[in-house]
C-alpha positions as CSV (number, residue, x, y, z in Angstrom):
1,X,-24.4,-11.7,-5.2
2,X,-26.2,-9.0,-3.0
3,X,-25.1,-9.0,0.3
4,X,-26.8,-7.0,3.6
5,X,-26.0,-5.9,6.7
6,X,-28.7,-5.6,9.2
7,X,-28.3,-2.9,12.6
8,X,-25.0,-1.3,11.8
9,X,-25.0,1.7,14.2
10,X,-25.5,5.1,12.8
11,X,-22.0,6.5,13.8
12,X,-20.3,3.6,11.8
13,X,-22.6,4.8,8.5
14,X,-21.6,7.9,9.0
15,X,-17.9,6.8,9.1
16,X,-18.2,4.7,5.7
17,X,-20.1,7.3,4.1
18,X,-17.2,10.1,5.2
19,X,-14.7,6.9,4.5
20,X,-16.2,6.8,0.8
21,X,-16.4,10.7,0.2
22,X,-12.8,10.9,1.1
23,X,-11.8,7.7,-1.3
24,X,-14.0,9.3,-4.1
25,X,-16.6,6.4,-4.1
26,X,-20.3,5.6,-3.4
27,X,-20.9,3.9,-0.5
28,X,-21.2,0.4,-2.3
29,X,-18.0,1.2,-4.3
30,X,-16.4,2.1,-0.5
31,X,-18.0,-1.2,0.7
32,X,-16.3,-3.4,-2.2
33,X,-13.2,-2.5,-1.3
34,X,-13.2,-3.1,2.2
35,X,-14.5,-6.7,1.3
36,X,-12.1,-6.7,-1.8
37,X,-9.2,-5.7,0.9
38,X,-10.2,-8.1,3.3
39,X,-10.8,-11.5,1.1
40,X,-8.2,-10.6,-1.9
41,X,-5.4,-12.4,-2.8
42,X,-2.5,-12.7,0.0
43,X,0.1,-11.1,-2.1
44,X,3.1,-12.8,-3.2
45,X,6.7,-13.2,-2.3
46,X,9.3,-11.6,-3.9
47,X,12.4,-12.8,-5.2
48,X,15.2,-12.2,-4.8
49,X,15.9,-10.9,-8.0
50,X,12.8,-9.1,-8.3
51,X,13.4,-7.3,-4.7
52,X,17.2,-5.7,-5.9
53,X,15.5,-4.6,-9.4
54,X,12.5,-2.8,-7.3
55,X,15.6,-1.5,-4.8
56,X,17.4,0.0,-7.7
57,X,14.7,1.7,-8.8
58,X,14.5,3.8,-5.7
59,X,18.3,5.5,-6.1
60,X,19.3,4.1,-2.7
61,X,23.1,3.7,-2.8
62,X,24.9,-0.2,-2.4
63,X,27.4,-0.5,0.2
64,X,30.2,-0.4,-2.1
65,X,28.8,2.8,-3.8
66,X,28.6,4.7,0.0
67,X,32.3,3.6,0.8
68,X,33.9,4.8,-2.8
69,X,32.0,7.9,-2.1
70,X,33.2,8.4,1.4
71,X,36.7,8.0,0.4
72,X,36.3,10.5,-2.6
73,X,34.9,12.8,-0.1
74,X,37.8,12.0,2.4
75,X,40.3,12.5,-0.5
76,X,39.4,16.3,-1.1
């Protein structure tokens, strides 16, 4: 479907135009992904399950792991 916008200011062109340059798109490309970003999908919840596996991905360190390394370091 085409869509158009009538009497959008200069300055905002501008904008989108500088918006798109900047994303590495045309100004139609920059245009679909506002709408894309605006009317998409709401994203899902997580599980529980799916949270800890994207957590230990990230090398953050459990609360049990942080106190057996305090009291390593305490031992020294």
């Amino acid at each position: 479907m085409d869509l158009s916008i009538k009497g959008v200011p200069e300055a905002q062109v501008v904008r989108l135009r500088e918006r798109a340059k900047a994303n590495h798109r045309s100004l139609q490309g920059e245009l679909r992904a506002l709408i894309e970003a605006a009317t998409g999908a709401a994203p899902r919840r997580l599980s529980i399950d799916e949270v800890a596996a994207q957590a230990s991905t990230l090398g953050l360190i459990r609360r049990d792991e942080a106190v057996r390394l305090i009291r390593e370091d305490r031992d020294r």
